[in-house]
C-alpha positions as CSV (number, residue, x, y, z in Angstrom):
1,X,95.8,-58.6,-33.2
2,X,94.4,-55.1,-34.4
3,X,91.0,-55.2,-36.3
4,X,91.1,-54.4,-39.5
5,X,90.0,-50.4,-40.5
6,X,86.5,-49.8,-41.0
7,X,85.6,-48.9,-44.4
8,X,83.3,-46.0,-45.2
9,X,80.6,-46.7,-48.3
10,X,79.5,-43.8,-50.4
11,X,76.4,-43.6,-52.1
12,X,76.3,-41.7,-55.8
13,X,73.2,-39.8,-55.9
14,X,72.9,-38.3,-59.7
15,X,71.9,-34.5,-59.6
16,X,68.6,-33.7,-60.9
17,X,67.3,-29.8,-59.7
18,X,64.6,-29.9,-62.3
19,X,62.7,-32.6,-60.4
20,X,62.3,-29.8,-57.1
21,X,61.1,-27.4,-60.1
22,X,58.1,-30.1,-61.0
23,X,56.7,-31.1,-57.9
24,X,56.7,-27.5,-56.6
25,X,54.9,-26.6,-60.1
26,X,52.9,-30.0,-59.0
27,X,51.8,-28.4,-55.5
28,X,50.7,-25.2,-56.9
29,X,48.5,-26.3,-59.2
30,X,46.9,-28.6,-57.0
31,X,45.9,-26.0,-54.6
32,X,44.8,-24.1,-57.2
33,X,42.3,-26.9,-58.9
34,X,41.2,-27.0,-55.4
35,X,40.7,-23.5,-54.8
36,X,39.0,-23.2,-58.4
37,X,36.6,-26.6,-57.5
38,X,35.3,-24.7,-54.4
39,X,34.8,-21.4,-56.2
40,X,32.8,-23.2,-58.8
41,X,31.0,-25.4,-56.2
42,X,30.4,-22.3,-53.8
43,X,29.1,-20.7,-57.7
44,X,26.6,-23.8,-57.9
45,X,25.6,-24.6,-54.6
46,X,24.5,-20.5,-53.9
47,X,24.6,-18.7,-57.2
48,X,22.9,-15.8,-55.7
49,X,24.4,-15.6,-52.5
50,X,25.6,-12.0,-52.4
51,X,22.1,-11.1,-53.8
52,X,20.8,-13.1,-50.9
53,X,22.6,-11.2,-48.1
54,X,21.9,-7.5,-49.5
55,X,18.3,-8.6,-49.5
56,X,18.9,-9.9,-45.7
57,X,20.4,-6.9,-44.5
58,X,17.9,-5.1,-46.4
59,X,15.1,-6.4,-44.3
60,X,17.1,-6.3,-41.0
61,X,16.8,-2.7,-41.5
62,X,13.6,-2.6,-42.4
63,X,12.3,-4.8,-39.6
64,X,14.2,-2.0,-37.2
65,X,12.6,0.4,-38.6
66,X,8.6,-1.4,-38.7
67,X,9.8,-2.1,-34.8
68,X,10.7,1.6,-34.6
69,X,7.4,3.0,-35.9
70,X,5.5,0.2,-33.7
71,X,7.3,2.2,-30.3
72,X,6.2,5.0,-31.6
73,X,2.2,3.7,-32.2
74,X,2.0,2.8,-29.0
75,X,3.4,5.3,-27.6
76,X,1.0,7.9,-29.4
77,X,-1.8,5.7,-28.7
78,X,-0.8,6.1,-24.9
79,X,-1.0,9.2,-24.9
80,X,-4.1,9.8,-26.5
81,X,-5.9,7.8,-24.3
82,X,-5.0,9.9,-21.5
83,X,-5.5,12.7,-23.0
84,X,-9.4,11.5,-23.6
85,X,-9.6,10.6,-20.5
86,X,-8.5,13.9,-19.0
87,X,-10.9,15.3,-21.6
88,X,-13.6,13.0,-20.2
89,X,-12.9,13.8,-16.8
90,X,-12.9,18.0,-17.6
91,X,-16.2,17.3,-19.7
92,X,-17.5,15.6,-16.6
93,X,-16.7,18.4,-14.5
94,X,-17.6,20.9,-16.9
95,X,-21.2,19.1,-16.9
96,X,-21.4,18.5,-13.6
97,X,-20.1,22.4,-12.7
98,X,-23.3,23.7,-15.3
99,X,-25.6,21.5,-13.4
100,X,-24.4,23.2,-10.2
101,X,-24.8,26.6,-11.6
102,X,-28.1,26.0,-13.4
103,X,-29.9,25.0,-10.3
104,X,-28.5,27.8,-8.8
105,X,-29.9,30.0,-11.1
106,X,-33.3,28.2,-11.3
107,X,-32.7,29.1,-7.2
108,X,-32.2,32.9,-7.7
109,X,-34.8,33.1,-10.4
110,X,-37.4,31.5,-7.8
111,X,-36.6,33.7,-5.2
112,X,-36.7,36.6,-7.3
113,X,-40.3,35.4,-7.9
114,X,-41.0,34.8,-4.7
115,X,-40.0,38.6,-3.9
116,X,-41.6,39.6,-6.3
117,X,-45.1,38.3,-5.3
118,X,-44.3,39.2,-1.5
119,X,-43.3,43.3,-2.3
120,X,-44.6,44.0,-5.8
121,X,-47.2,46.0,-6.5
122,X,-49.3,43.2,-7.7
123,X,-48.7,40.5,-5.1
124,X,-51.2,38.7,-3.7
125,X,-51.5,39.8,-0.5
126,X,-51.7,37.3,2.4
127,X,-51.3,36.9,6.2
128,X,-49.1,34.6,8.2
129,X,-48.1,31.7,6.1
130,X,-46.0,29.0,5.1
131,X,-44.3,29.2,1.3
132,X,-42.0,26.1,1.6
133,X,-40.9,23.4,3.9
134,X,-37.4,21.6,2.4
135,X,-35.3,19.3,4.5
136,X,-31.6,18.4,3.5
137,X,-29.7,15.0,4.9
138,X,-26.5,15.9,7.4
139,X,-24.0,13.7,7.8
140,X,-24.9,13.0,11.6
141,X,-28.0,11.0,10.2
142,X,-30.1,14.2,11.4
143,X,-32.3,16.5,9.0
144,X,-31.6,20.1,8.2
145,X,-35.2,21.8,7.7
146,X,-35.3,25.2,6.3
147,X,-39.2,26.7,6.8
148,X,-40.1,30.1,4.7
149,X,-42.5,31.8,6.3
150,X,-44.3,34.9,4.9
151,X,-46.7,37.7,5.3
152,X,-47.3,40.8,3.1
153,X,-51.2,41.9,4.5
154,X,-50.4,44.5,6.7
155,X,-46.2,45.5,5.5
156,X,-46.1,47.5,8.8
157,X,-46.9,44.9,11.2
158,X,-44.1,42.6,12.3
159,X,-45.4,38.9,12.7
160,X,-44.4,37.0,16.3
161,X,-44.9,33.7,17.5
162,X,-43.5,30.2,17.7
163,X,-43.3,27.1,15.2
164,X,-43.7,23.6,15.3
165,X,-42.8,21.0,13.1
166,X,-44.4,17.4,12.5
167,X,-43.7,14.6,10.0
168,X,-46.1,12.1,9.0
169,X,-44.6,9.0,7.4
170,X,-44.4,5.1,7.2
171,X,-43.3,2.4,9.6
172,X,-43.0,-1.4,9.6
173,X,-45.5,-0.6,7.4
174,X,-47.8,1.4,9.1
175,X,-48.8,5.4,9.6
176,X,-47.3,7.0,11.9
177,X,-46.8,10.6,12.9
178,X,-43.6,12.3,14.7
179,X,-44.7,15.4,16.5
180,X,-42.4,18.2,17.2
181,X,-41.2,16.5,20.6
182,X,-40.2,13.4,18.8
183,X,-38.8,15.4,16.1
184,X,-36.4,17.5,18.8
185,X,-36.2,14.1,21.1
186,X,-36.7,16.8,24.3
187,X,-40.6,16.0,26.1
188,X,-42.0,18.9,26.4
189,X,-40.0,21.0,23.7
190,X,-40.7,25.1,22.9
191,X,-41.5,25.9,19.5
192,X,-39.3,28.0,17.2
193,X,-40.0,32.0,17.8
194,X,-39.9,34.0,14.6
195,X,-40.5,37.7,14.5
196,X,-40.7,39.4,11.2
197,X,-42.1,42.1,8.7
198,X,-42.1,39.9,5.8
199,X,-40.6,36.8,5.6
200,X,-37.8,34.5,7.8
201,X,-36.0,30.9,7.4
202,X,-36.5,28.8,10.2
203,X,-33.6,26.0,10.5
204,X,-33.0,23.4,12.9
205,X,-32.1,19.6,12.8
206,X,-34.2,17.0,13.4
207,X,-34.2,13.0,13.9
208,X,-36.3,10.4,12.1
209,X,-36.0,7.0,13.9
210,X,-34.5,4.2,11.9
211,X,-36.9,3.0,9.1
212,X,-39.0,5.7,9.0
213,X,-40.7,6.6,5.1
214,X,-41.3,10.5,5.8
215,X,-44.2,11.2,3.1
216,X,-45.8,14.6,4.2
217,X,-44.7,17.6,6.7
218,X,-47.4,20.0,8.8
219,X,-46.1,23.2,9.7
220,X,-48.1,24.9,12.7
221,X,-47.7,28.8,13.3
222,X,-49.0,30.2,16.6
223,X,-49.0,33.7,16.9
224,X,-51.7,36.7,18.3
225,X,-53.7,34.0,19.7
226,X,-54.6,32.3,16.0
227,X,-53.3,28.9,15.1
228,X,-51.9,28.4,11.3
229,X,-51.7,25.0,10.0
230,X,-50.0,23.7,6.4
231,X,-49.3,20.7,5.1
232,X,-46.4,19.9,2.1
233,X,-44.9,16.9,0.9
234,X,-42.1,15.5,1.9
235,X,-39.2,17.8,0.0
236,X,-35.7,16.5,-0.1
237,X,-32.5,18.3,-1.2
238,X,-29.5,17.7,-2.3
239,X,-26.7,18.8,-0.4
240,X,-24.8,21.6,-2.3
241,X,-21.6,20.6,-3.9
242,X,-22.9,16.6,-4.1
């Protein structure tokens, strides 16, 4: 037995295109109520908020440029302290250059006056003598002695004989005396010969033994037979260019 034939149902749905027309009208104003509530709650939250951000970038760049001038302080104050201390260090040198060349003139202007009193006119006149006795440190631990000696009696007689050098000076704390053999460390040591019309510089080295306080230095001439003896303080100099 066949079933019967299925029967379709239909559903009558009226037609109503307005309806599309007002809930698309609906939508649109919704978002724009929205759009309109957060303008106006952006407005009242941060009225000035443009204002605010010209004003922040406004003192970004002015922070760049306070950081800017800063690099530059320091840099400038860099540089000026080495340039004041390259001008200290030429003023140093300048000062320590005119020290040099005023002792060297206070030097010249000494000898000039000692040459003046041996040759001139009105010199004293005087036999075989001692003007100076000086002593400079060398780097050996010796001494470097320079003795002067003079004569301007007799200007055509030439002066000959032999030197000897002592030192008299303190100890462990008592006197002592170095004679010239001490001095040289050689028993038995020959003076210094000198031979000359005026004046000569006698130099040698010469060693003090450890702890010894030189105080005063005795200079003895022998020549023609006569003895001459002189005694100076003990005269230290500087090494030139120290």
């Amino acid at each position: 037995m066949s079933s019967p034939p299925e029967r379709h149902r239909f559903v009558i749905v009226p037609h109503r295109p307005h309806v599309r027309w007002l809930l698309a009208g609906a939508l649109v104003l919704w978002l724009l109520s929205l759009a309109g509530t957060w303008w106006v709650a952006s407005e009242r939250a941060a009225p000035g908020m443009a204002k605010l951000r010209a004003e922040l970038e406004l003192t970004g760049k002015r922070a760049a440029q306070a950081e800017a001038l800063s690099r530059q302080l320091r840099q400038n104050v860099a540089t000026l302290r080495r340039s004041d201390q390259i001008s200290r260090s030429a003023n140093t040198e300048l000062q320590a250059t005119l020290a040099e060349r005023d002792e060297e003139v206070s030097a010249l202007r000494a000898d000039v006056a000692f040459y003046e009193r041996l040759v001139g006119a009105t010199g004293q006149r005087r036999g075989l003598s001692v003007h100076e006795a000086v002593f400079t440190p060398e780097a050996a631990g010796t001494w470097r002695y320079t003795v002067t000696l003079t004569q301007n009696l007799n200007r055509g007689a030439i002066s000959r004989g032999e030197a000897r050098v002592s030192v008299e000076g303190v100890v462990g704390g008592r006197l002592r005396t170095l004679g010239w053999d001490d001095l040289r460390q050689e028993p038995g040591a020959e003076g210094q010969p000198f031979s000359f019309r005026y004046f000569q510089q006698l130099e040698g080295s010469i060693m003090l033994p450890e702890g010894f306080t030189p105080q005063r230095v005795r200079v003895q001439l022998r020549s023609d037979g006569s003895t001459v003896e002189q005694a100076f303080p003990w005269q230290a100099r500087t090494p030139r260019g120290e």
